[in-house]
Biotite code that builds the C-alpha atoms (Angstrom):
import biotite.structure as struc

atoms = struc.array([
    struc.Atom([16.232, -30.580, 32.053], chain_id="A", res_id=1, res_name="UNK", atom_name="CA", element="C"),
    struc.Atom([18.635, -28.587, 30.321], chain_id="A", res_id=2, res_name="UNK", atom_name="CA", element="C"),
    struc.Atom([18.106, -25.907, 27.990], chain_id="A", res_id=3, res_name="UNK", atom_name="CA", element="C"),
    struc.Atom([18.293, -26.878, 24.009], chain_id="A", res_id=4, res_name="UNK", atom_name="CA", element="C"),
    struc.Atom([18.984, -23.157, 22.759], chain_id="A", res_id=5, res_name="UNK", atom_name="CA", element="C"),
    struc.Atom([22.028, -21.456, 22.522], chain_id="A", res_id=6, res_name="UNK", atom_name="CA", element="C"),
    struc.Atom([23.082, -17.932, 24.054], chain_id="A", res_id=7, res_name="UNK", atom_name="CA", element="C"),
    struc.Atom([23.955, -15.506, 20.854], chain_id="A", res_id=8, res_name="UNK", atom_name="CA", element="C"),
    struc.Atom([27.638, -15.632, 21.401], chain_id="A", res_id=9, res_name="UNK", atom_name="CA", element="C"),
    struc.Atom([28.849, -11.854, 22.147], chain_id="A", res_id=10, res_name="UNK", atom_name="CA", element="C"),
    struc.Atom([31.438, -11.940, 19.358], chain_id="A", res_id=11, res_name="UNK", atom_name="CA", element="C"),
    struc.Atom([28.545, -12.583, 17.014], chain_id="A", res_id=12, res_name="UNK", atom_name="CA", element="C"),
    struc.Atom([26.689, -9.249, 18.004], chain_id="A", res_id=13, res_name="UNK", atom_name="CA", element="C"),
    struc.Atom([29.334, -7.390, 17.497], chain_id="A", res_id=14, res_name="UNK", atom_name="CA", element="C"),
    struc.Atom([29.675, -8.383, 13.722], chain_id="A", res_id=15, res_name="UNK", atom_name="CA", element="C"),
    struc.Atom([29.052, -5.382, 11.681], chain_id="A", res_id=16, res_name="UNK", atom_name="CA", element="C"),
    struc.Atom([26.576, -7.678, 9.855], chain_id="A", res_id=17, res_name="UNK", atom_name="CA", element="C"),
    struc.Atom([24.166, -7.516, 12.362], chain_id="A", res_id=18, res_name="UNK", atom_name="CA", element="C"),
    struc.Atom([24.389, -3.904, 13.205], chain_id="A", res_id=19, res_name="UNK", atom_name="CA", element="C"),
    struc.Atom([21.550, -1.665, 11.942], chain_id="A", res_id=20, res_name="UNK", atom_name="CA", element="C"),
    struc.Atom([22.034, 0.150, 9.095], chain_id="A", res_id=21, res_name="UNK", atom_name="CA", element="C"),
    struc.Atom([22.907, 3.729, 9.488], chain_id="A", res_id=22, res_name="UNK", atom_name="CA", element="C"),
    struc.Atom([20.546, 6.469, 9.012], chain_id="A", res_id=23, res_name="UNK", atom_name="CA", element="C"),
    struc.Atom([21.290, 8.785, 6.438], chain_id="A", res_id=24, res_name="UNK", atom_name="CA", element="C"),
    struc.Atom([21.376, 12.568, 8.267], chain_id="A", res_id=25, res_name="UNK", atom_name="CA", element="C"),
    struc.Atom([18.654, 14.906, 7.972], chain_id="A", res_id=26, res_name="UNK", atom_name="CA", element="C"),
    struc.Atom([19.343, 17.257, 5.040], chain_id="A", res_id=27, res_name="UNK", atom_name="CA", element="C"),
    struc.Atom([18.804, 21.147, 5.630], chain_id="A", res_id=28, res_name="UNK", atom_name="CA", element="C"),
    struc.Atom([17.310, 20.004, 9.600], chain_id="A", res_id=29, res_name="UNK", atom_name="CA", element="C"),
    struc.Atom([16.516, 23.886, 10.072], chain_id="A", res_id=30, res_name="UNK", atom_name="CA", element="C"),
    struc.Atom([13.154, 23.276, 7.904], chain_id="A", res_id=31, res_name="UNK", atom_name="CA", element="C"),
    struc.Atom([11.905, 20.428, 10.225], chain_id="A", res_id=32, res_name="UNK", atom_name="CA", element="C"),
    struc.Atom([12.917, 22.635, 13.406], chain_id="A", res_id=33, res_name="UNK", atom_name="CA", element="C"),
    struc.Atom([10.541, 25.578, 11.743], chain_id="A", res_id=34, res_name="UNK", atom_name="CA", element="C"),
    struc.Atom([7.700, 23.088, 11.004], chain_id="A", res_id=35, res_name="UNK", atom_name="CA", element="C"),
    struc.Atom([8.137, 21.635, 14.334], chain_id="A", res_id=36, res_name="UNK", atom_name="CA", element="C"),
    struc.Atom([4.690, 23.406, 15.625], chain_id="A", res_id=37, res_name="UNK", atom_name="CA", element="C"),
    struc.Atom([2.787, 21.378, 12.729], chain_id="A", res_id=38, res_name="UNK", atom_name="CA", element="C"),
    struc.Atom([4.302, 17.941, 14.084], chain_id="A", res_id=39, res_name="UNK", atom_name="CA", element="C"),
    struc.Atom([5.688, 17.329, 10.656], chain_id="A", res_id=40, res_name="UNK", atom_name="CA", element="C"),
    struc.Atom([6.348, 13.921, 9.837], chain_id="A", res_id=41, res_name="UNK", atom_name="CA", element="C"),
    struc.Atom([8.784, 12.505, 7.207], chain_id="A", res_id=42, res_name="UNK", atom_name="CA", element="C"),
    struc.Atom([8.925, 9.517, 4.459], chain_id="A", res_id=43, res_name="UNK", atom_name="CA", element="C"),
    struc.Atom([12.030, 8.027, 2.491], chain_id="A", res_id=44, res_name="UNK", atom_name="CA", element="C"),
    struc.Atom([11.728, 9.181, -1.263], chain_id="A", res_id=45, res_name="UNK", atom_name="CA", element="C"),
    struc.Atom([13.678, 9.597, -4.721], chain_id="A", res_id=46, res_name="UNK", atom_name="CA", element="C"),
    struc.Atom([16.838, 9.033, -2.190], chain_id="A", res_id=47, res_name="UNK", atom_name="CA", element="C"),
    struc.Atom([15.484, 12.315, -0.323], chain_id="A", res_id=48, res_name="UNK", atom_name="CA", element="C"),
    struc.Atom([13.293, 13.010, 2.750], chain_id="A", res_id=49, res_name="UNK", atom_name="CA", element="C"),
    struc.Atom([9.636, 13.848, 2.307], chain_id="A", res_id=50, res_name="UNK", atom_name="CA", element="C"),
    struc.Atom([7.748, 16.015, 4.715], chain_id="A", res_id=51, res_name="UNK", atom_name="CA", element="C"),
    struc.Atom([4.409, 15.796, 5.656], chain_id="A", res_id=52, res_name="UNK", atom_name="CA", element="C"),
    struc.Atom([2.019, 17.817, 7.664], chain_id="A", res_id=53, res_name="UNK", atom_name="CA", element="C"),
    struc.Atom([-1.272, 16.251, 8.433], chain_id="A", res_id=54, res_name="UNK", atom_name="CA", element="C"),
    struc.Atom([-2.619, 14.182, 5.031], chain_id="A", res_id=55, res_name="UNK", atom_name="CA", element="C"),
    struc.Atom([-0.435, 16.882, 3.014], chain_id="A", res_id=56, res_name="UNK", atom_name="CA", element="C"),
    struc.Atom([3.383, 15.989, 1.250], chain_id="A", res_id=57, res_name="UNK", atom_name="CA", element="C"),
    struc.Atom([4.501, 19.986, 1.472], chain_id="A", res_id=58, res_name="UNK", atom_name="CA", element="C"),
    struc.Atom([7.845, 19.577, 0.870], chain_id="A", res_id=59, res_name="UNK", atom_name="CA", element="C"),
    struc.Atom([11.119, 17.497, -0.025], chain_id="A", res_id=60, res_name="UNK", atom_name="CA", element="C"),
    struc.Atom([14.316, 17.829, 1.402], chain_id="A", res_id=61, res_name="UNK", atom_name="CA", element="C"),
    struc.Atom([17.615, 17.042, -0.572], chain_id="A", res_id=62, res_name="UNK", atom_name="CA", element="C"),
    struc.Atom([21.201, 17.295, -0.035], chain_id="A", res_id=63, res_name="UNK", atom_name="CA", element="C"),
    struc.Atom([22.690, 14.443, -2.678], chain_id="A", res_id=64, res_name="UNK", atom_name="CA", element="C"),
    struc.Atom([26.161, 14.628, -3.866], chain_id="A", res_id=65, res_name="UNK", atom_name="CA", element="C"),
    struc.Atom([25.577, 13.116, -7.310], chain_id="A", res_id=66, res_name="UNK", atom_name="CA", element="C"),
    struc.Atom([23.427, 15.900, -8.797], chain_id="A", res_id=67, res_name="UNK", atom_name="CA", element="C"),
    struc.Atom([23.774, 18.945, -6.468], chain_id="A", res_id=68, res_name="UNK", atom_name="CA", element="C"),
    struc.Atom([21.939, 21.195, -8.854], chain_id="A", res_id=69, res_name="UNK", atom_name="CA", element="C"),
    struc.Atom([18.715, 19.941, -7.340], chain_id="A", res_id=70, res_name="UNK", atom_name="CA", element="C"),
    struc.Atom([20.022, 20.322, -3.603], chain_id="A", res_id=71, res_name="UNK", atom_name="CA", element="C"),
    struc.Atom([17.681, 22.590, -1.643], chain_id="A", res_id=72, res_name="UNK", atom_name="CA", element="C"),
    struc.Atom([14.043, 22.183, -0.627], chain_id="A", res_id=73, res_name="UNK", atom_name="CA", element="C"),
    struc.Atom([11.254, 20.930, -3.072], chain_id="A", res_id=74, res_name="UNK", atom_name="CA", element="C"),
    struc.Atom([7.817, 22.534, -3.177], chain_id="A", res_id=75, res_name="UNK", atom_name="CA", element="C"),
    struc.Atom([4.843, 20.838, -3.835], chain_id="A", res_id=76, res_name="UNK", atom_name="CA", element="C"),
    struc.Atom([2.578, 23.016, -5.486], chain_id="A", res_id=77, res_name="UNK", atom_name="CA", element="C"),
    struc.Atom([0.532, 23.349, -9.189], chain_id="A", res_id=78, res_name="UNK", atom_name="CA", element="C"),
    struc.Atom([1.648, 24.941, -12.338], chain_id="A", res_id=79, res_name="UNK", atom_name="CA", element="C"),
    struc.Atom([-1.364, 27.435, -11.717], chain_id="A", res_id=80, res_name="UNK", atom_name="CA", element="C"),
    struc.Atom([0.702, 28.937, -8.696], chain_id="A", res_id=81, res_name="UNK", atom_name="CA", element="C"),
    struc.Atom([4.455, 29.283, -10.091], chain_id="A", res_id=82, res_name="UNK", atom_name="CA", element="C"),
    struc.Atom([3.801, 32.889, -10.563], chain_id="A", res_id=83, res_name="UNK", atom_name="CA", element="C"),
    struc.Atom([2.618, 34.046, -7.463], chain_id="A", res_id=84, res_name="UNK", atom_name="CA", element="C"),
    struc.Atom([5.523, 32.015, -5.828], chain_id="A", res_id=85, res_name="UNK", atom_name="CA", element="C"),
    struc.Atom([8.025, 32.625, -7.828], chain_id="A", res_id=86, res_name="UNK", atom_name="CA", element="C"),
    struc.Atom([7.324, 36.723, -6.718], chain_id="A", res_id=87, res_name="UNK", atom_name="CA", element="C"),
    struc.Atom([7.867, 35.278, -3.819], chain_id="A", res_id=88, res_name="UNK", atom_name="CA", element="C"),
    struc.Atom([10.990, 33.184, -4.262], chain_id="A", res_id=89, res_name="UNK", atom_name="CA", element="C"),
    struc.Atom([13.202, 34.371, -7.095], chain_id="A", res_id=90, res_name="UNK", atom_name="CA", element="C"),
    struc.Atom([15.595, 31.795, -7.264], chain_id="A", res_id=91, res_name="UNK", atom_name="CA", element="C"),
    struc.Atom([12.877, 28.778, -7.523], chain_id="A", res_id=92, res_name="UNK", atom_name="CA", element="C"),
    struc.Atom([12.834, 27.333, -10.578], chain_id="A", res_id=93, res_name="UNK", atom_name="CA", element="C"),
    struc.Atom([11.745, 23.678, -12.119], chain_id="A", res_id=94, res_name="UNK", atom_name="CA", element="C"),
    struc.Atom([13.433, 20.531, -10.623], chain_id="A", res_id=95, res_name="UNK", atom_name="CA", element="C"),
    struc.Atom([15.832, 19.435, -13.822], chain_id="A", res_id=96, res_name="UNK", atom_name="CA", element="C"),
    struc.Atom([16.409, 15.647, -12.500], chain_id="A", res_id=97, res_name="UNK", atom_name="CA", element="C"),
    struc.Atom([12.638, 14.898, -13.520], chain_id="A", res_id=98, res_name="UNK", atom_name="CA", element="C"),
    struc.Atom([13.405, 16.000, -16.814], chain_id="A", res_id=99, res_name="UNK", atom_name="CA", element="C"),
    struc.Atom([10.501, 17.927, -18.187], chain_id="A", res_id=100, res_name="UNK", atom_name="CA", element="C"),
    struc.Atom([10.624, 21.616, -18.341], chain_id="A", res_id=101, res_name="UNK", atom_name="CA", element="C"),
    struc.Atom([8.206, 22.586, -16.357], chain_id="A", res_id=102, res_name="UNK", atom_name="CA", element="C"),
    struc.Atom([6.941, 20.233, -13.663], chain_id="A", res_id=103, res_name="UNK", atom_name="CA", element="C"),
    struc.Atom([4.376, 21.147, -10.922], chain_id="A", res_id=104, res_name="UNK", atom_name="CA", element="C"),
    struc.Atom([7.254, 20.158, -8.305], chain_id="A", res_id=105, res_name="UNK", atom_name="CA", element="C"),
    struc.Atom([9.767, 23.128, -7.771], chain_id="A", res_id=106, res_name="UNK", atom_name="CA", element="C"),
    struc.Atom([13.126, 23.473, -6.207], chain_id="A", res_id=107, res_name="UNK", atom_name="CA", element="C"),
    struc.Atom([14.641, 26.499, -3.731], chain_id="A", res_id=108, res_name="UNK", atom_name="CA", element="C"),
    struc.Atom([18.242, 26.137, -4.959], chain_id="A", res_id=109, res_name="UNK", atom_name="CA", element="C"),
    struc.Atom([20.683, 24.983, -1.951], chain_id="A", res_id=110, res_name="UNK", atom_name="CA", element="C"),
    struc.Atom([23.472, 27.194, -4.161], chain_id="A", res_id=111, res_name="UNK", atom_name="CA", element="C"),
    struc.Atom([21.321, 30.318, -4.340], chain_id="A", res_id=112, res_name="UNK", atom_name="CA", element="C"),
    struc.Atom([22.588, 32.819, -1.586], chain_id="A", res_id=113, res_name="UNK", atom_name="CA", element="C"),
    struc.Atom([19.424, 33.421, -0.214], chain_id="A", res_id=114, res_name="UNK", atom_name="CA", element="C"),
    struc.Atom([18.654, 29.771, -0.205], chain_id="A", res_id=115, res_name="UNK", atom_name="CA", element="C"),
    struc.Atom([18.200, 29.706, 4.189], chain_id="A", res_id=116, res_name="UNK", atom_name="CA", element="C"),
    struc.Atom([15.870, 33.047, 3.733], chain_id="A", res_id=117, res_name="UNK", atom_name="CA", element="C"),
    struc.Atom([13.903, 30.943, 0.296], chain_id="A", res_id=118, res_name="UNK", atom_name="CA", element="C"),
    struc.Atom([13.463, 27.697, 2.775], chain_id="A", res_id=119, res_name="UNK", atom_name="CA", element="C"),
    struc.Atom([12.371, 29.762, 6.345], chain_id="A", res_id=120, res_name="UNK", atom_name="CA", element="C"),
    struc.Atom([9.929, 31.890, 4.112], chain_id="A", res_id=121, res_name="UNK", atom_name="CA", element="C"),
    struc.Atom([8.441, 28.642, 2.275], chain_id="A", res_id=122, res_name="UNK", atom_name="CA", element="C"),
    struc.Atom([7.859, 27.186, 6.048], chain_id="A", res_id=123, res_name="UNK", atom_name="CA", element="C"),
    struc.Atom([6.200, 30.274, 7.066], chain_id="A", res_id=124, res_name="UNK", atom_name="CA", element="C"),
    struc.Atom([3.577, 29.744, 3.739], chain_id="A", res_id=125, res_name="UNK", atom_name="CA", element="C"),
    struc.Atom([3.569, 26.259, 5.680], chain_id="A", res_id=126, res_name="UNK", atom_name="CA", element="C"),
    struc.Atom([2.643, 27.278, 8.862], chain_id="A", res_id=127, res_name="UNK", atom_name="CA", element="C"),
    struc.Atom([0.318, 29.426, 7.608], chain_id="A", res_id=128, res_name="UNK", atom_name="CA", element="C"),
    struc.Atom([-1.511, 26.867, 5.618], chain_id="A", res_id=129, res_name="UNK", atom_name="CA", element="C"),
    struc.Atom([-0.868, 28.889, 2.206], chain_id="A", res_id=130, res_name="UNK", atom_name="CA", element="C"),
    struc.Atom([-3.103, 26.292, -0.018], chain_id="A", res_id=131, res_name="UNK", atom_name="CA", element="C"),
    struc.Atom([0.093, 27.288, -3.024], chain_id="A", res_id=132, res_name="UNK", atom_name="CA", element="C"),
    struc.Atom([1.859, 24.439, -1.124], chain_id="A", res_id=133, res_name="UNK", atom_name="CA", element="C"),
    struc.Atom([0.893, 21.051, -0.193], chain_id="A", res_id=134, res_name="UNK", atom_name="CA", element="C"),
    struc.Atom([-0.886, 18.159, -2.198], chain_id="A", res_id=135, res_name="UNK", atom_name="CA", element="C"),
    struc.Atom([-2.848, 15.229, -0.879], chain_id="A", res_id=136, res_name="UNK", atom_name="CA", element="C"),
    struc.Atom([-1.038, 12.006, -2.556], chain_id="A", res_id=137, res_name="UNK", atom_name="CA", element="C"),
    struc.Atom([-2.816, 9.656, -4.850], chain_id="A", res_id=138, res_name="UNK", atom_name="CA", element="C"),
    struc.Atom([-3.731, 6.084, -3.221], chain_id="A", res_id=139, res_name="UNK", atom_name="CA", element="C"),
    struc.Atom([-0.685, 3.684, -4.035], chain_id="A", res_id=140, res_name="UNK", atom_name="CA", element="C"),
    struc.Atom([-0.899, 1.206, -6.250], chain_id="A", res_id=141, res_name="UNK", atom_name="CA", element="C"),
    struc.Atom([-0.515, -2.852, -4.690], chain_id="A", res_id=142, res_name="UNK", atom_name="CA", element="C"),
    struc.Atom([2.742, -4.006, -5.880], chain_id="A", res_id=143, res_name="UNK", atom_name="CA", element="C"),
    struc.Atom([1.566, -7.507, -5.542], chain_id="A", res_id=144, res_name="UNK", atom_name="CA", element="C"),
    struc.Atom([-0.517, -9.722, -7.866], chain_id="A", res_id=145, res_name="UNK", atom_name="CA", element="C"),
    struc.Atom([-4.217, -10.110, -7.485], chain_id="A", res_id=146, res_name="UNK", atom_name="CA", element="C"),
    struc.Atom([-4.961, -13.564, -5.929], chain_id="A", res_id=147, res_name="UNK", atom_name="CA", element="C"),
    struc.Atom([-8.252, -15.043, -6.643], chain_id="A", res_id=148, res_name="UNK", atom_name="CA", element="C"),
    struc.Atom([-8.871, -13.254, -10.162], chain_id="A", res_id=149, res_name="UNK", atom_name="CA", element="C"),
    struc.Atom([-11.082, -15.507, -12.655], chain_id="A", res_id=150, res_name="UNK", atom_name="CA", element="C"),
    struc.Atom([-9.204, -16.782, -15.261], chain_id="A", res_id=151, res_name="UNK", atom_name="CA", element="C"),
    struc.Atom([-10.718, -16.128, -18.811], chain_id="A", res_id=152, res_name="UNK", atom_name="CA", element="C"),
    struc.Atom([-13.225, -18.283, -20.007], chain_id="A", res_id=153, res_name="UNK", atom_name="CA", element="C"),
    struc.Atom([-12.350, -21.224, -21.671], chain_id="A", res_id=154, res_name="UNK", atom_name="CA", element="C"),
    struc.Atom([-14.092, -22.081, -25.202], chain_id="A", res_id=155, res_name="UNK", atom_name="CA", element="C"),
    struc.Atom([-15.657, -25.368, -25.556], chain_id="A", res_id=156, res_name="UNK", atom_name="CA", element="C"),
    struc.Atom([-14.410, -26.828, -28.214], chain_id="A", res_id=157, res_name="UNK", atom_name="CA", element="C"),
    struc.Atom([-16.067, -29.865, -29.912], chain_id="A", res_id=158, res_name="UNK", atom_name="CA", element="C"),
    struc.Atom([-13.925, -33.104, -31.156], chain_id="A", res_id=159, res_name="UNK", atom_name="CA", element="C"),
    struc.Atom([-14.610, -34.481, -34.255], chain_id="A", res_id=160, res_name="UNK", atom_name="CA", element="C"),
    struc.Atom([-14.056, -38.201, -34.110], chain_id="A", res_id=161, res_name="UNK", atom_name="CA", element="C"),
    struc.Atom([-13.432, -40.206, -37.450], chain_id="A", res_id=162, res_name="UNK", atom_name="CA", element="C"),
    struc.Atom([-15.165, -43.352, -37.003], chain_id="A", res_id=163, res_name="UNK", atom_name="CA", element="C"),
])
């Protein structure tokens, strides 16, 4: 009996349209190396890379070319806690890509010169479990229709015949 399929030819695995996609790199990888004791764990998002520690987002990593002013690392926190942090980290200030003034997310500039001592100090809050930074996320929402949901109710509508 001989074998109906074919062998993948090799010329065809070599096509670069079968070759995985690249992975974009790691942007600021120091912050992940100083979390490492948390087992951190990261998530695609906005085009950046979202790190988690247990059930927690903490922070956001981004290194974009389009709008650098927003480069650094993102700090999930409240608008009751700018203050205290921003004693703590001068040079954070609201992220402007969102577009509101003041949003609860907040950004350690990657052009401030003490951005390196900003992001090692926010991992240290990390490590430490400083409840200024961190949120649980909201459920998400299905993207997909509802199957099975009752249509409305029809009326009954009664025919008048003429005779």
């Amino acid at each position: 009996m001989t074998n109906s399929r074919r062998k993948a030819s090799s010329s065809r695995l070599a096509d670069p349209i079968f070759l995985p996609k690249p992975r974009k790199p790691v942007p600021h990888p120091f912050v992940l190396d100083a979390l490492a004791p948390l087992s951190p764990w990261t998530r695609p998002m906005f085009g950046c890379l979202a790190v988690y520690v247990d059930d927690k987002i903490v922070l956001i990593l981004r290194d974009k070319a389009g709008s650098s002013s927003d480069n650094g690392v993102w700090l999930t926190t409240t608008r009751d806690h700018h203050a205290s942090l921003r004693q703590e980290f001068p040079s954070m200030r609201s992220i402007e890509v969102l577009g509101k003034k003041v949003t609860g997310w907040q950004v350690l500039p990657a052009d401030a010169e003490d951005f390196e001592q900003a992001a090692m100090h926010a991992c240290d809050l990390v490590l430490a479990r400083d409840p200024r930074i961190g949120k649980v996320p909201g459920a998400r929402r299905s993207a997909r229709k509802k199957v099975g949901t009752p249509k409305r109710a029809m009326k009954k509508v009664k025919l008048r015949v003429k005779s």
